[in-house]
C-alpha positions as a printed NumPy array, in Angstrom:
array([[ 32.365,   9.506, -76.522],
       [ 29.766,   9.812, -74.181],
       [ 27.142,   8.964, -76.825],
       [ 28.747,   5.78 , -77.812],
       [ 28.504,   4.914, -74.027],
       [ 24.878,   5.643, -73.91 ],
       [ 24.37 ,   3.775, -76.777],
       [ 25.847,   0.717, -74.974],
       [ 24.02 ,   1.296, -72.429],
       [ 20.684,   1.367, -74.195],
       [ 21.544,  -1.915, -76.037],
       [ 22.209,  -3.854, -72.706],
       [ 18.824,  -1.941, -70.552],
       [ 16.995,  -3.623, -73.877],
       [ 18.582,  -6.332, -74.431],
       [ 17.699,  -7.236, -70.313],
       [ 14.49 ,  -6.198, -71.16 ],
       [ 13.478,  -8.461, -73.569],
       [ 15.004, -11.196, -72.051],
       [ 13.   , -10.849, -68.889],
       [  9.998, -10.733, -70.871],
       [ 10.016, -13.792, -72.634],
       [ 11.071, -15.279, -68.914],
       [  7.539, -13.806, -67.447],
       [  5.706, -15.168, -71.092],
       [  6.928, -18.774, -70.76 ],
       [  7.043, -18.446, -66.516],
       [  2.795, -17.632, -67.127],
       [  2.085, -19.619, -70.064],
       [  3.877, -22.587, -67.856],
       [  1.669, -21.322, -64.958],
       [ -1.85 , -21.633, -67.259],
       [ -0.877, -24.913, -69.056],
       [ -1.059, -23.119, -72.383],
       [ -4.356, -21.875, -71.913],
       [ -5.858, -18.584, -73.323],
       [ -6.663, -15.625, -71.078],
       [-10.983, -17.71 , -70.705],
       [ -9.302, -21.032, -69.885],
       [-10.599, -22.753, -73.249],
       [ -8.061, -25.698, -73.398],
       [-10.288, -28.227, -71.688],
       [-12.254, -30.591, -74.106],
       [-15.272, -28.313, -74.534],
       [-12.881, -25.558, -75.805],
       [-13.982, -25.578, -79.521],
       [-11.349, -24.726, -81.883],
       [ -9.358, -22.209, -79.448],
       [ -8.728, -25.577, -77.366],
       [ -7.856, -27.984, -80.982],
       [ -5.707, -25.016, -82.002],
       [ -3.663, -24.811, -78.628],
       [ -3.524, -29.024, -78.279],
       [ -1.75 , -28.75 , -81.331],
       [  0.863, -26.077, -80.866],
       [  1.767, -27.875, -78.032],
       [  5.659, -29.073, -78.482],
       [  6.096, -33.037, -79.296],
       [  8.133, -35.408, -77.029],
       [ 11.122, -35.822, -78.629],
       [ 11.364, -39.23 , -80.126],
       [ 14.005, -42.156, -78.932],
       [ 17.258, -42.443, -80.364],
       [ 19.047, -45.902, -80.572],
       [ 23.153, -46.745, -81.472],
       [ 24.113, -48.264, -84.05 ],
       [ 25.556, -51.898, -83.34 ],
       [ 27.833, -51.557, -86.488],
       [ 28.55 , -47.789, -85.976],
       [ 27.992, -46.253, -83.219],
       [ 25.996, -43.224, -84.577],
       [ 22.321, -42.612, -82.823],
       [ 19.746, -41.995, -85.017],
       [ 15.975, -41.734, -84.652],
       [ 13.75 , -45.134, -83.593],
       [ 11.386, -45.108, -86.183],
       [ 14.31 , -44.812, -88.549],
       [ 16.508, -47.985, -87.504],
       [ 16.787, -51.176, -88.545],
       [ 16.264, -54.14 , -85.683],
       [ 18.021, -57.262, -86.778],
       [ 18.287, -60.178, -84.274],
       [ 17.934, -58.262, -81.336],
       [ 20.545, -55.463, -82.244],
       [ 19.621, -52.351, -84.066],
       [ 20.914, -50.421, -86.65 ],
       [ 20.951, -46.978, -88.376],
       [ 20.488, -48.278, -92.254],
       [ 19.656, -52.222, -93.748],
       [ 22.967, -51.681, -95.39 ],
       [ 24.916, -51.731, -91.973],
       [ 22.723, -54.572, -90.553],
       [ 23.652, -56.72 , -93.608],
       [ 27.834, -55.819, -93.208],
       [ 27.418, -57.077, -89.312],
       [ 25.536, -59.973, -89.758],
       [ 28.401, -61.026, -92.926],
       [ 30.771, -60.152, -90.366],
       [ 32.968, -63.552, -88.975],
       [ 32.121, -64.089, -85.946],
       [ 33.866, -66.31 , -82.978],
       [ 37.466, -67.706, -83.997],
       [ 36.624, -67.251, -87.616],
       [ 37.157, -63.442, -87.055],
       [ 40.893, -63.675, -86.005]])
């Protein structure tokens, strides 16, 4: 019994130790800017600084609603029709054959 408790207890000590180890990677990469131990990011970095400009994360792009639907989907991936956008052509062509004013009662 006392084995399965130490067991345990290992699992949790490394699971906590792990964790708090990726907390002081990110805490000192965050510190640095991303920049190796020499400080090569800057422009005259060679290809240490073109290698870490690129495994920088992207901005997440903008997501827009669907007049028709409702569902967001990406910018670049939406339709714009008359001022409104929308997720596919197909739903911009339903709403604009929609009635519209008393016709739609």
């Amino acid at each position: 019994m006392r084995q399965i408790f130490l067991l345990i207890l290992l699992f949790i000590v490394g699971q906590w130790l792990v964790k708090a180890l990726r907390r002081h990677d990110a805490q000192a990469s965050q510190r640095t800017g991303g920049a190796d131990a020499k400080g090569q990011s800057g422009p005259n970095g060679g290809a240490r600084g073109a290698a870490s400009a690129q495994a920088q994360p992207q901005l997440a792009e903008p997501m827009i609603r669907c007049a028709e639907c409702g569902v967001h989907a990406p910018k670049s991936d939406s339709v714009v029709v008359g001022g409104q956008p929308f997720c596919s052509a197909a739903h911009a062509q339903r709403h604009g054959a929609r009635p519209t004013g008393r016709d739609a009662r």
